[in-house]
N, C-alpha and C positions, 0 to 999 in steps of 0.2 A: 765394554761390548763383548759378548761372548759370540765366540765361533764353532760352527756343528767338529765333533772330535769325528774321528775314523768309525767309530761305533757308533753315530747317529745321535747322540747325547749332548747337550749343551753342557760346553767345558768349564764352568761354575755351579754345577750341580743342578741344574734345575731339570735332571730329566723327569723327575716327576712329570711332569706338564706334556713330554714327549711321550710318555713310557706306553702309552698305550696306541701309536701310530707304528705301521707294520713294515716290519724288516722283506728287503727280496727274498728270502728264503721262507717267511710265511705267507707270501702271498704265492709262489711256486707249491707250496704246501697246499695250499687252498683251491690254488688253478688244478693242479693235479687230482686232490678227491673229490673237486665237483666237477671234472673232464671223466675220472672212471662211475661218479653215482650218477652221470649221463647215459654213459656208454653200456651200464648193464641192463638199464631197464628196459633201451633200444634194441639190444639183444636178445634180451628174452620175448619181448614182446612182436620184434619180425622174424626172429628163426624160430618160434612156437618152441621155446626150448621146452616149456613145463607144459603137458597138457589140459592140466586142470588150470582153467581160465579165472577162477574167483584165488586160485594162490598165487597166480601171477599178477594179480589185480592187487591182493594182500602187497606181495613184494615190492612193486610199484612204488608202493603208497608209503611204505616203512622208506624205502632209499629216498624217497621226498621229503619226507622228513629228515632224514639222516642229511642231506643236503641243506638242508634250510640251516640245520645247526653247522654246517660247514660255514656259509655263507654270513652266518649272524657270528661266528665264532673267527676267521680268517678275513673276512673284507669289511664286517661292520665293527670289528673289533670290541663287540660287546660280552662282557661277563660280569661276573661278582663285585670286582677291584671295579671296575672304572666310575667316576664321576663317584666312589661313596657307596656303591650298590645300587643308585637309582637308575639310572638305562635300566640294569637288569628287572628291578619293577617296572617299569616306563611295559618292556617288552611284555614282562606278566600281562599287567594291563590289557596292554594291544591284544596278545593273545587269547586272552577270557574276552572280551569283544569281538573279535573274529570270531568266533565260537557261536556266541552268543546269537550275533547278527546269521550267521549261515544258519546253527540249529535251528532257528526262528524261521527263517528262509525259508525251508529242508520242511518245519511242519508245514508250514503256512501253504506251501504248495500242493504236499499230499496231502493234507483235509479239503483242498481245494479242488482235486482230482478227486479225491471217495466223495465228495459229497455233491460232485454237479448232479445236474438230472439226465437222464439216460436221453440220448437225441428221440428227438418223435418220427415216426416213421415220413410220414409227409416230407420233414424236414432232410430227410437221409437221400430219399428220391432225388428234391431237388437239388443237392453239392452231389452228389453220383453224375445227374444228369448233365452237370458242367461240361 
């Protein structure tokens, strides 16, 4: 019967099997840069620190991302190494499908907006008139 050693490892070797469950100090690691790629975009975006609203919209959007890799890197503990490399396809995967399914979205709603028909005047009257 093996027992957890001081360092989290099964004392017959078999931390393989462990190796990829997360120590207090990466998960402090984790809590910490997805508590600050919180707090800056909330910053910037209630103190109007930047004036141009499309580079804070950019900024926003990169720490979003920056975050997700926190999050998939510190608490899902996914990368290269684990399981073989497959998670890490597994996640490709996911991500060309999310992609996929939003772009698809993303047109399907603007050709859907440029190509209604312009409302008819009769019909403008009557929802005005509500």
């Amino acid at each position: 019967m093996s027992h957890p050693s001081a360092s989290g490892e099964a004392a017959h070797g078999d931390g393989a099997m462990h190796e990829h469950h997360g120590s207090l100090r990466g998960y402090l690691t984790g809590f910490m840069l997805a508590a600050i790629l919180t707090i800056i975009p909330f910053w910037l975006v209630m103190g109007h620190v930047i004036a141009d609203t499309w580079l804070t919209i950019f900024i926003v959007l990169v720490l979003a991302v920056v975050q997700i890799f926190v999050h998939i890197r510190y608490f899902l503990h996914l990368d290269a190494r684990s399981e073989g490399g497959w998670n890490l396809m597994a996640l490709i995967f996911t991500a060309v499908l999310v992609i996929i399914v939003l772009g698809a979205s993303i047109w399907v709603m603007y050709n859907e907006n440029a190509n209604m028909m312009p409302m008819s005047p009769q019909y403008r009257h009557h929802v005005q008139g509500k």
